[in-house]
Every structure is written in structure tokens, then in C-alpha cells.
N, C-alpha and C positions, 0 to 999 in steps of 0.2 A: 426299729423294725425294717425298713428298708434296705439295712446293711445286710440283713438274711437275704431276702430277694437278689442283692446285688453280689453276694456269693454265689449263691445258687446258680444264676444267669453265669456266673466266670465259667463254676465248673463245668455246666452245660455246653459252652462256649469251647471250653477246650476238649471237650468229647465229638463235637459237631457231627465231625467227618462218621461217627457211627449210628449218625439218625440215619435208621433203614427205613422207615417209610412214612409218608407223610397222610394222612386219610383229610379229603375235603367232604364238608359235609354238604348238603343239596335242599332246596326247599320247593319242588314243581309237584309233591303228592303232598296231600295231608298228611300232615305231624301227629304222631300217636299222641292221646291223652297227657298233658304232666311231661311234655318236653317241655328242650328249655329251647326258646325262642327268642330272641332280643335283637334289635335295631343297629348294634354295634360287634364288628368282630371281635370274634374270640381264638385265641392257642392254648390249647389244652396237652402240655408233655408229661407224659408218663414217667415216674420216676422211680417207682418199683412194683409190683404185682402184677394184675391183671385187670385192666378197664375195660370192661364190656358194652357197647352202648348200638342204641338203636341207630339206622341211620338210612336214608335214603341210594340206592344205588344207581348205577349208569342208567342200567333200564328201567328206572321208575316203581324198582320193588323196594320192601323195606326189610332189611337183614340186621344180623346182631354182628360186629364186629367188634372183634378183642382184639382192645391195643396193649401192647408191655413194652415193658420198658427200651427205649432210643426209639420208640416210635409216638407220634405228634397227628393231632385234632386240627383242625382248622376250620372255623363256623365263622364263614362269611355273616354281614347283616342279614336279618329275618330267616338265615337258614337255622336248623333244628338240631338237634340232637338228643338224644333218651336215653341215659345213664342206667347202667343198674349197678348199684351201690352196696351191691351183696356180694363184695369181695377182698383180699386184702388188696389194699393199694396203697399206690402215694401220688397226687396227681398235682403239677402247679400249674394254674392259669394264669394268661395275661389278657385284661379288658381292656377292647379300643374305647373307651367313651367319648363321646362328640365333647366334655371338657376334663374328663379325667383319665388316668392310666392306673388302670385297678391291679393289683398281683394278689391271689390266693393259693395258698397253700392247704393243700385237702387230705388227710390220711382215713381210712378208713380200713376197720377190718369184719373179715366177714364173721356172719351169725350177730354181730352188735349193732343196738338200734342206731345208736351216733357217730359220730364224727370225731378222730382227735387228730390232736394237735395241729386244729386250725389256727390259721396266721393269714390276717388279710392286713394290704396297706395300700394306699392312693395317693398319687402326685395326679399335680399338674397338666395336661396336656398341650402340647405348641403344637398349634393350628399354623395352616400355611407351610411345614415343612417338609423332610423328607420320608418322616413317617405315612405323612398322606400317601405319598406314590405308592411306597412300599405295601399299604396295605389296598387300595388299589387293584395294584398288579395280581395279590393274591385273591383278592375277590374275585379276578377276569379269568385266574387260573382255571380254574372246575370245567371252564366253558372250550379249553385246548384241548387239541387232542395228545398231547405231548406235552407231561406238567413239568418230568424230569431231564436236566437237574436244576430246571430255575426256580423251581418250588424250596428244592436247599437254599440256594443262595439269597434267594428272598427271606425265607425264615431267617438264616442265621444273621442277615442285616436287620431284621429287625429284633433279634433279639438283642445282639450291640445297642442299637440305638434306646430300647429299654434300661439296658445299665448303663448308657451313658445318660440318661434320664436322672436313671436312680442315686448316680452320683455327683449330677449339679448341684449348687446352689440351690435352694428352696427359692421362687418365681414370687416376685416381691414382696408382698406383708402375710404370708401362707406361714399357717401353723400347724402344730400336731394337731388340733382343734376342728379345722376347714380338712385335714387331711381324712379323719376321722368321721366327721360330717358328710363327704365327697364318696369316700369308702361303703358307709350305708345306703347312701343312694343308688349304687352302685348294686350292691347285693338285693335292694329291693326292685330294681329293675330286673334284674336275674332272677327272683325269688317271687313276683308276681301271681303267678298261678298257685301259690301252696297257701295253708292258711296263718298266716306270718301277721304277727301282734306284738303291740311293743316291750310286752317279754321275751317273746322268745328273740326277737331283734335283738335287745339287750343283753341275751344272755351268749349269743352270736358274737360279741364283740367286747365280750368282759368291761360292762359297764351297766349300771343300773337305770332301773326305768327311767325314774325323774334326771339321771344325767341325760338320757336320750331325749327327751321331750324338753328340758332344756338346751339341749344340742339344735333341735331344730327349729325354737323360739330364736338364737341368738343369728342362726348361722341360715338360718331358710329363708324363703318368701311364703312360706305357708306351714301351717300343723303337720309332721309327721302323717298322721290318719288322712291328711286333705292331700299329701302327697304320694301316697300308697293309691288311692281314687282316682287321683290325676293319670300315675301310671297306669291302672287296670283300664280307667277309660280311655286312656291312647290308643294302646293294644287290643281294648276290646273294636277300637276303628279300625286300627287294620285285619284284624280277623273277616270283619263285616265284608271290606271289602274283596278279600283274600278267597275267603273258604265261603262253602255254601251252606256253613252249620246254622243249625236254629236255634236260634234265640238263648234255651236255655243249655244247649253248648259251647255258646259264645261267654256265657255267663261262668260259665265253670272252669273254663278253663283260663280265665283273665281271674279267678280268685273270691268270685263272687259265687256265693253257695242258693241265695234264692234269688230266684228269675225277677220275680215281681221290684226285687230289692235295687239288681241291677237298672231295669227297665226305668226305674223314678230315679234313679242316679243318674244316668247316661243324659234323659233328658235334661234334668236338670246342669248340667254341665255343659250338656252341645245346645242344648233348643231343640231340638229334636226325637225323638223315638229309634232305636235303635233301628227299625225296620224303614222308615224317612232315609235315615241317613245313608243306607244299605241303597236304597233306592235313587238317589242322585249321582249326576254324573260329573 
């Protein structure tokens, strides 16, 4: 699977010079309902149709920008974005994860409820190197008044550094296994707010229930279900402290459908009451 991505990544590579625009995404307004939100950058390049998505602008409005194709997303940590998925497209991501490096490949055509010819795969992450700067410098970007053309030169180094990722070595006793494992975590960190079970998880990654609940028996520190709760209570902390939503939109939009449900969750994990914890400095 990785030999797709590291095709992909070439041809992209040798097109570079026709990336006409790069869009950063911003998070200083509330994020519409059912964005995606996550702690880790994201590259999102357009590979054929029309990507339409929500997105925060200079002056603090929120507009619908359509990206097509040789034009690139870039979603710093905890900044947002709100896809509309009613189009044809082709779109491939790269996730920064704090220990893995996720690539997804997205097609979608419009009027159809699903998704094809999805293709996701996870290596490794090396921390301490020059990937850090690079992604870094593009998180500082948003904040210049002048992104171009370092905003190129940045992307296309990190995209290099992506295929030259994808074509090392496997980082010592890592298998299709842990790749696999690293992969899902990965999508479930991304996929938090929607209502995601380990069907449809399974059915996301051409593999069956009990291989996935076995996958996170061998390969976790916790139950699948305890690590989907884990994530929604993270995010539901930094909502708390972020946004001035109540209670039962904090609740909702971390993936949790009754208020009262989340409320004995949260506690039970922090010590705390979701409104406590909102409440300290």
C-alpha cells in the first residue's frame, strides 16, 4: 500500500511548480457543527474535481471555498475545516501525528452516499527531525503577511520528506500489523465527532469486526471502545476550554449523543464535571 502513496507523492512532485494556490485554514471563530478538528496537521491536495469546504477567512467570517485540482489545504493543529462531500472528487491527505504519518486517499462522487476507492496507510513518525521545522514554519505561516512563495517551498519539502519516509526501511520491529493498528487510531482521531462503531470502523479498512477488536487487544493499551472515549474526552477538554458551548454541545460534537451520558463519562475519567473542569485555571 505504501508504494501507491509513494507514486502518487513522485507524480505530485514533479508537477510541484503548477501548485497555484495554497489555502491555510484558521481556528480564532467557532467551527461550524461536524468539522474536522484535530490536534495534528493536516495537507489535504486536490487531485481531480471540485473540493468545496468551509473555512475560516482573514476577517474572522466563514465562507465556502472550492479547491480543484494543483490547488492544497493546509490545517494547522486544532485549526478546522467543513468538507462538503457532495461532489466528484479525488482528494489525498497527509497526517502529521505526534507518532505516526497517516496518507489517505479519498474519491468521492457526487449524488452517492459513500466513498470509493478509499486507501489509507501509516508509518512511523521520527521525532526530533526536519519534519518538525517544516511543519512548524507552516503553522507560523497563516500568521505572515506574505505566505508566498515560502508556503511552496515548504510544502513541496515536506512532501519529499513524506516519500522519502515512505520509502525507508520499516523503523525496527513495525509491521503491516502496528501499521494497521497506528492507521485506525489515526482515522478515529479524525472521525471523532461522527457516530463511528466498530463496524463501520471495520468496514473502513477491509477487515472484520473481531480482527479489529483483536487488533486492539494485541496492539493497544486499551479496548478499542475505551480508546474512541479516551479521544472524545480529550477533545471534549479542549472544547471546554476553547469555546463557550454548553454542555450539551460540547457533548455533540465530541461524538457523544446524550448529554447526561457524556456528563458520567467525562467525570469518570477526569474526577471532575465537565463544568469543574471548564471552571479551573
Amino acid at each position: 500500500m505504501g508504494q501507491v502513496f509513494h507514486l502518487l507523492l513522485e507524480n505530485l512532485l514533479s508537477e510541484s511548480e503548477h501548485v497555484s494556490r495554497i489555502v491555510f485554514a484558521r481556528d480564532q471563530v467557532t467551527p461550524p457543527q461536524f468539522s474536522y478538528q484535530v490536534n495534528f496537521p493536516r495537507v489535504e491536495l486536490v487531485l481531480s474535481g471540485e473540493y468545496p469546504n468551509l473555512l475560516e477567512s482573514e476577517d474572522k467570517s466563514i465562507n465556502e471555498v472550492i479547491l480543484r485540482p494543483g490547488e492544497v489545504l493546509y490545517v494547522p493543529p486544532n485549526s478546522w475545516n467543513k468538507p462538503n462531500w457532495d461532489t466528484d472528487c479525488s482528494v489525498l491527505s497527509l497526517l502529521f501525528g505526534k507518532r505516526q504519518l497517516g496518507f489517505s486517499l479519498v474519491g468521492k462522487a457526487k449524488n452517492q452516499p459513500g466513498f470509493y476507492d478509499v486507501q489509507k496507510h501509516s508509518i512511523q513518525t521520527r521525532t526530533g527531525h526536519s519534519i518538525d521545522h517544516m511543519l512548524n514554519a507552516l503553522n507560523m505561516l497563516p500568521k505572515e503577511s506574505v505566505q508566498s512563495p515560502m508556503d511552496g517551498y515548504l510544502l513541496k519539502a515536506l512532501m519529499s520528506y513524506c516519500q522519502t519516509m515512505l520509502a525507508a526501511p520499516a523503523v525496527g520491529t513495525r509491521n503491516r500489523v502496528e501499521d494497521l493498528y497506528q492507521g485506525i487510531c489515526i482515522y478515529i482521531q479524525e472521525n471523532f465527532h461522527r457516530p463511528i462503531t466498530r463496524e463501520t470502523i471495520a468496514a473502513r479498512f477491509n477487515i472484520t469486526p473481531n480482527h479489529l477488536s483483536r487488533l486492539f487487544r494485541q496492539q493497544g493499551h486499551m479496548r478499542m471502545a475505551d480508546y474512541i472515549t479516551w479521544v472524545r474526552v480529550d477533545r471534549a477538554k479542549f472544547m471546554l476550554k476553547r469555546y463557550d458551548f454548553r454542555l450539551g454541545e460540547v457533548a455533540t460534537r465530541c461524538g457523544f449523543q446524550d448529554v447526561n451520558y457524556f456528563y458520567r463519562v467525562f467525570k469518570a475519567k477526569t474526577g471532575m464535571t465537565p463544568s469543574e473542569y471548564r471552571g479551573i485555571d
